[in-house]
C-alpha positions as CSV (number, residue, x, y, z in Angstrom):
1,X,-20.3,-25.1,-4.7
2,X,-19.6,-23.2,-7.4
3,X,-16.1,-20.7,-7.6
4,X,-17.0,-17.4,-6.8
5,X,-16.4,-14.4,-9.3
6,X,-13.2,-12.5,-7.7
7,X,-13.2,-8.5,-8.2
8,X,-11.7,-5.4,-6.9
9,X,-13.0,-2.5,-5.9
10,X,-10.9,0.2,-7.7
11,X,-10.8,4.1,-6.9
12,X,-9.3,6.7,-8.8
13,X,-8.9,10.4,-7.6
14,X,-8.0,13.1,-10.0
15,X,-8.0,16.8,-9.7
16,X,-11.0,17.1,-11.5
17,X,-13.1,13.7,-10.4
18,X,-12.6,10.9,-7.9
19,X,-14.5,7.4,-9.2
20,X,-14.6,4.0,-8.1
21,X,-15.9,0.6,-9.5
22,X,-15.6,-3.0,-9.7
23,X,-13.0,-4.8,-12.0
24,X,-12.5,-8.3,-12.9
25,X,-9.3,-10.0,-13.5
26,X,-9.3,-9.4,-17.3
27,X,-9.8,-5.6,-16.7
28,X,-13.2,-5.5,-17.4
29,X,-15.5,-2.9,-15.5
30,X,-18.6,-4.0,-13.8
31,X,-21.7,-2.6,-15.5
32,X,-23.6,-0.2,-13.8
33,X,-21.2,-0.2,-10.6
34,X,-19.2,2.6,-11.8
35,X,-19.5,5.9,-9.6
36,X,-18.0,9.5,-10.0
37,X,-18.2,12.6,-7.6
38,X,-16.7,15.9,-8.9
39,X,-13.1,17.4,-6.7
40,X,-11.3,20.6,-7.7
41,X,-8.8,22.8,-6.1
42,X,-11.2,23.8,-3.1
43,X,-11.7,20.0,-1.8
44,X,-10.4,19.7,1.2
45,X,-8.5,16.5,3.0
46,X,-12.0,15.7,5.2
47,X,-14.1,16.8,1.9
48,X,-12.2,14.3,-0.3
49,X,-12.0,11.6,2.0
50,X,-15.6,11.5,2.8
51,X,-16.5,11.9,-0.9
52,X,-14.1,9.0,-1.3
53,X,-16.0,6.4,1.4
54,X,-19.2,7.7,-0.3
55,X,-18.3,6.4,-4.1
56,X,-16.7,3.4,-2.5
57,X,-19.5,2.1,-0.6
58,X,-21.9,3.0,-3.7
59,X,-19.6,0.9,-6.0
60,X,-19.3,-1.8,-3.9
61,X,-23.3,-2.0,-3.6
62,X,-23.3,-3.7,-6.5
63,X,-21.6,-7.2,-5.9
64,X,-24.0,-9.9,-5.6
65,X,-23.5,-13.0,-3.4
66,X,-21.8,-14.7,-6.2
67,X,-19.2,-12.4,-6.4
68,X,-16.5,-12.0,-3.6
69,X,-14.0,-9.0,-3.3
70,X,-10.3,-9.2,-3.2
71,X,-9.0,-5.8,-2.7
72,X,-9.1,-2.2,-2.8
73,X,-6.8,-0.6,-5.4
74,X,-6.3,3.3,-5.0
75,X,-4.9,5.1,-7.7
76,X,-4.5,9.2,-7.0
77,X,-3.2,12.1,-8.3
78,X,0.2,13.0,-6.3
79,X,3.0,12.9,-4.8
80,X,2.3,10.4,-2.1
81,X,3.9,9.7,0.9
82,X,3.8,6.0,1.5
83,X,4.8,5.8,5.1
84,X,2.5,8.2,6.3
85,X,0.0,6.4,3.8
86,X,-1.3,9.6,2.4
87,X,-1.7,12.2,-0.9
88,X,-0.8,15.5,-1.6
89,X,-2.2,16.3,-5.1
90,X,-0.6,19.2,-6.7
91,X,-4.3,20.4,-8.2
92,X,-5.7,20.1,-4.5
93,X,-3.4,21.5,-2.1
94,X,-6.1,21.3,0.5
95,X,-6.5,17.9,0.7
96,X,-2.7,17.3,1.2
97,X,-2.6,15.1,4.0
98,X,-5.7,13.1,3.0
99,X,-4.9,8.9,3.9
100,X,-7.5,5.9,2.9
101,X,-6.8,3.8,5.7
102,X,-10.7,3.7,6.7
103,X,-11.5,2.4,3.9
104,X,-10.3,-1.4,4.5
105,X,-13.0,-0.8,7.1
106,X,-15.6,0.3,4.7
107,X,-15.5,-2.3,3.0
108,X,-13.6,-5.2,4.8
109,X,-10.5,-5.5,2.5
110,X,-7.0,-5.0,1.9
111,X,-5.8,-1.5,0.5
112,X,-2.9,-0.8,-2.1
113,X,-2.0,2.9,-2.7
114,X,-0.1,4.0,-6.2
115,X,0.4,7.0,-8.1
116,X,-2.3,7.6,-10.6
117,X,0.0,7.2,-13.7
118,X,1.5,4.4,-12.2
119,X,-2.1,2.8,-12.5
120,X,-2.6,3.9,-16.2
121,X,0.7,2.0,-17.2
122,X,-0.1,-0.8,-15.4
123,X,-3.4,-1.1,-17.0
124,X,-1.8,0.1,-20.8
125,X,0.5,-2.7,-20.1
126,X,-1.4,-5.6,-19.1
127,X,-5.0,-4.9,-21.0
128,X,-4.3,-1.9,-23.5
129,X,-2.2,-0.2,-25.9
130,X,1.2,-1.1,-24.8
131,X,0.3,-4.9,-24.2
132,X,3.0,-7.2,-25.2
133,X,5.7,-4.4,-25.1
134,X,7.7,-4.4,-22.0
135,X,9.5,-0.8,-22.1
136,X,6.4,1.7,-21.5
137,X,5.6,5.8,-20.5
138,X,2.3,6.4,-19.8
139,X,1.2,9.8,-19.7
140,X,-2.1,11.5,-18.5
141,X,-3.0,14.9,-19.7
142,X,-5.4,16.3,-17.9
143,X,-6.5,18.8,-15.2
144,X,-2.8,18.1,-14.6
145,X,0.0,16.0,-16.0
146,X,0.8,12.0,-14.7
147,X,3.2,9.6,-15.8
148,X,3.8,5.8,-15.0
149,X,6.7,3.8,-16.0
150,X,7.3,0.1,-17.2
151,X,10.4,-1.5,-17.6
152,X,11.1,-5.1,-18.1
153,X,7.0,-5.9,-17.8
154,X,7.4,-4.3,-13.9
155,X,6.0,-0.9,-12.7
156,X,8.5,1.3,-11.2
157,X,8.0,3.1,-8.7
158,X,11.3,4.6,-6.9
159,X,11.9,4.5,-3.0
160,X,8.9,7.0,-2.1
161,X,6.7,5.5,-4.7
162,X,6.2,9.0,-6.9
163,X,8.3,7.7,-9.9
164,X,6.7,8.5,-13.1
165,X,5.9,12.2,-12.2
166,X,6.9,13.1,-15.5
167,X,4.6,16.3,-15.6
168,X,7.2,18.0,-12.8
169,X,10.4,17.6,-15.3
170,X,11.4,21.7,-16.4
171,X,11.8,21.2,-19.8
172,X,12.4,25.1,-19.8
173,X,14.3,27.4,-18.0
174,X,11.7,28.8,-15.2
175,X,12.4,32.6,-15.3
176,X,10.4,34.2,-12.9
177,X,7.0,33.5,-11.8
178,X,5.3,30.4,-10.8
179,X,7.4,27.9,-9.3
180,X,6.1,25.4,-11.6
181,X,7.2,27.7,-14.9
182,X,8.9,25.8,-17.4
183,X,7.5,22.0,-16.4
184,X,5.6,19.5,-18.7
185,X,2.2,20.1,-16.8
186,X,2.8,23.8,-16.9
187,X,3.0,23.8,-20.4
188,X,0.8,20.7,-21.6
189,X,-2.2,20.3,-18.9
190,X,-5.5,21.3,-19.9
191,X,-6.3,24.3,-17.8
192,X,-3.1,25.8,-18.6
193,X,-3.6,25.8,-22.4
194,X,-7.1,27.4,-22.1
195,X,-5.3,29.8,-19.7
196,X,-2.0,30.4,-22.5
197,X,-4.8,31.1,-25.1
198,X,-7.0,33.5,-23.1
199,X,-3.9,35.5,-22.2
200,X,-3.7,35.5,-26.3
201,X,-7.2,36.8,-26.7
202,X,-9.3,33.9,-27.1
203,X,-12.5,34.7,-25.4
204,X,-13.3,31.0,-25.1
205,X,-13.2,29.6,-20.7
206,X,-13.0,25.1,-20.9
207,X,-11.5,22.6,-22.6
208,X,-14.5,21.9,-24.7
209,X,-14.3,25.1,-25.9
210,X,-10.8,25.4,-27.2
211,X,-11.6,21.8,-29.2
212,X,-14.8,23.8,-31.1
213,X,-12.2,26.3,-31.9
214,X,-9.3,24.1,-32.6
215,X,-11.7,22.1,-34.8
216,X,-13.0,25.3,-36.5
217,X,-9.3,26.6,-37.5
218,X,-9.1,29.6,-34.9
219,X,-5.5,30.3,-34.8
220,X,-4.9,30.7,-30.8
221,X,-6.9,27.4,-30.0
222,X,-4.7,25.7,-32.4
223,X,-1.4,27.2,-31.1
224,X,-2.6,25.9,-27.8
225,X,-3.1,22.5,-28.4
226,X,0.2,22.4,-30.6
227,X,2.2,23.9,-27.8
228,X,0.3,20.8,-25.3
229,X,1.3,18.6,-27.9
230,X,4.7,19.6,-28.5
231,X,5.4,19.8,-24.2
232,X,4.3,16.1,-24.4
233,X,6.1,15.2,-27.1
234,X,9.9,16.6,-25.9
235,X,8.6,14.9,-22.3
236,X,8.6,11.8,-24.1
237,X,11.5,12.2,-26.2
238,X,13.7,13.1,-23.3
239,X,12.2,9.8,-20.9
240,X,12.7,7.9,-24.1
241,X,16.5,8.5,-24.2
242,X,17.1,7.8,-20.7
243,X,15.0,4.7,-20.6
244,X,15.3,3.5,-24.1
245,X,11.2,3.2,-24.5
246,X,9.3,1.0,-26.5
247,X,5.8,2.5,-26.3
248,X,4.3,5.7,-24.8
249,X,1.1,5.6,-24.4
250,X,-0.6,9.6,-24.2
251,X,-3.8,9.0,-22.4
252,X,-6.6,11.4,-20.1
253,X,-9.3,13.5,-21.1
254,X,-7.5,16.6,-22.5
255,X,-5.7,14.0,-25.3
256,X,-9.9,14.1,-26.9
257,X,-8.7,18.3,-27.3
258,X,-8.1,17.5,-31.1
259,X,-8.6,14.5,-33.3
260,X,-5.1,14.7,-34.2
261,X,-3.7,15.5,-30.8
262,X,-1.6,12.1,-30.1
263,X,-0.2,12.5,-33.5
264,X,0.8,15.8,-32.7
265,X,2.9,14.7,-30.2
266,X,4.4,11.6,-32.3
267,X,5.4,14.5,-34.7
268,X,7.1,16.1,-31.7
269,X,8.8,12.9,-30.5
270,X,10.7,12.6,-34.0
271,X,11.6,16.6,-33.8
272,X,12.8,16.3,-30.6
273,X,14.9,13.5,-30.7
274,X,18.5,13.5,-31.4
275,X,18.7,9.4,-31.4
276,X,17.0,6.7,-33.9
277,X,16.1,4.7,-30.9
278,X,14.3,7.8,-29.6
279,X,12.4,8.7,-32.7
280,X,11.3,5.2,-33.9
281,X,8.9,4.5,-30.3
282,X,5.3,3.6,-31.0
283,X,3.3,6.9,-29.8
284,X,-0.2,5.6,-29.2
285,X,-3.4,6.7,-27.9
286,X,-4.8,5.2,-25.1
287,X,-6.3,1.6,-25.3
288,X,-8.9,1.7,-22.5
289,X,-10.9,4.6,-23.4
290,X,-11.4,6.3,-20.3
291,X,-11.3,3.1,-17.8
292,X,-7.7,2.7,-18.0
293,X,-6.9,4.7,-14.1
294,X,-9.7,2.3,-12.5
295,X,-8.5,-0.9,-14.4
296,X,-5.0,0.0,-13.2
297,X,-6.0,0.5,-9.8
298,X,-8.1,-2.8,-9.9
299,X,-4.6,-4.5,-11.0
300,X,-2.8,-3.2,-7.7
301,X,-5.3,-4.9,-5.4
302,X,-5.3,-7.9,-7.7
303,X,-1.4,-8.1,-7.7
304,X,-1.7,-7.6,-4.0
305,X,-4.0,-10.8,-3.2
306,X,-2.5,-13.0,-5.2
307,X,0.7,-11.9,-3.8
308,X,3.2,-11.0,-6.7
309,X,5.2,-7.8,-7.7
310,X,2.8,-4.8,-6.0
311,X,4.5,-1.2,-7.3
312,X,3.6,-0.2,-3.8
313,X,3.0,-0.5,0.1
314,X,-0.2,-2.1,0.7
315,X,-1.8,-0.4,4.0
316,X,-1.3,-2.6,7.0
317,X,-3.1,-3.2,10.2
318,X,-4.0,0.5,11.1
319,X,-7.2,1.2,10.2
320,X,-9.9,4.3,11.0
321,X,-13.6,3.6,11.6
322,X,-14.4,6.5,9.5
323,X,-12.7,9.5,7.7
């Protein structure tokens, strides 16, 4: 009887999209079994967790008899709280709470929960642009700001499991105001820098739009991006002094801002740093395209069945019927 083909079902949930698909061992998405359903800051925990089992099952419709699943791998957008089993993304505060238990049910397989970033850098690491380098930030700029963290070739995660939140380090002084003044994501996500350039008078309302302008030379859509940029760039310039970093690898969909954008923030890295170890890191763009968060999450499940180093707590015994 011939070997069957092992994949995982992978699920990544962001503040802006949740998708799932199948992933092979080499990292390589499944044609046609890739599914996405749009979130944003009015999802709520039910909402998102039924969205969730929807793009699961859909994904999961697509393995054949020759193929045999190993694992569920769920990347999301944090913190998370690991002994509770659940998220609380920052960008949907009314989903806080949501868990994924029901899916091992869904599906009949294992679960293994991780932070988003965490997933990136484990995908950068093993299949992308940080492969062969064992030192490695990855960073997602977004509808927020993620980080994961490699050292020595293994994902760190810390005791709760949210290490890597590199987009909740104040790299300025937070004055008054939001509570989340002076942070990397505050000053580098996506929404924020359409919203820093409107309160400057550019009439333009989405991402896309401040790329047309950036592209076309208007001054506030390029201050904008360079201020993104530079946020990124001191983020990584202070995590590479602590850390000693080989590689950081600047990934998610607001990087695509400006042609120029990742070296931008490699300009920033050298400016920034006040050590030759610091300033001589390999800034890189992402090696993945946009698969990297579901390639990571695939790795998680994989890691889990085969029973070596998992950068999380798989989900035990306690399962739901349904969300």
């Amino acid at each position: 009887m011939p070997q069957k083909l092992e994949f995982a079902l992978a699920v990544d949930i962001g503040g802006t999209k949740a998708e799932a698909a199948l992933v092979d061992r080499a990292g390589m998405v499944l044609s046609g079994s890739r599914v996405r359903r749009s979130t944003g800051p009015g999802v709520t925990r039910e909402v998102l967790q039924q969205l969730v089992s929807e793009i699961a099952l859909d994904a999961a419709n697509s393995l054949t008899p020759e193929m045999t699943l190993v694992g569920v791998g769920v990347g999301s957008a944090g913190p998370l709280d690991l002994e509770r089993r659940s998220v609380a993304p920052l960008n949907m505060p009314l989903a806080t709470g949501a868990t994924f238990d029901f899916l091992a049910d869904v599906v009949d397989a294992p679960i293994s929960l991780a932070l988003d970033g965490t997933c990136v850098a484990l995908a950068e690491h093993r299949f992308g642009a940080a492969r062969g380098h064992g030192t490695v930030l990855a960073l997602v700029v977004s509808t927020g700001v993620g980080g994961g963290v490699i050292i020595d070739g293994r994902p760190i995660t810390g005791r709760s499991g949210n290490a890597g939140h590199v987009g909740q380090m104040r790299i300025e002084r937070r004055g008054g105001g939001s509570p989340h003044a002076g942070t990397v994501e505050h000053l580098a996500s996506g929404p924020r820098a359409v919203e820093w350039a409107q309160e400057r008078g550019w009439t333009g309302s989405t991402g896309q739009d401040l790329a047309r302008a950036y592209a076309a030379g208007e001054p506030v859509a390029r201050a904008a991006v360079e201020r993104s940029a530079a946020a990124i760039g001191s983020a990584v310039a202070s995590v590479s002094t602590l850390l000693d970093l080989e590689v950081a690898v600047i990934a998610g969909g607001f990087v695509q801002v400006a042609d120029d954008y990742v070296d931008l923030v490699a300009a920033a890295v050298r400016d920034e740093s006040l050590l030759p170890h610091t300033a001589d890191i390999i800034i890189s763009g992402t090696g993945l395209a946009g698969s990297g968060p579901l390639v990571g999450a695939a790795a998680l499940a994989f890691d889990a069945y085969d029973g070596h180093h998992v950068p999380n707590r798989t989900i035990g015994e306690s399962r739901l019927v349904s969300p």
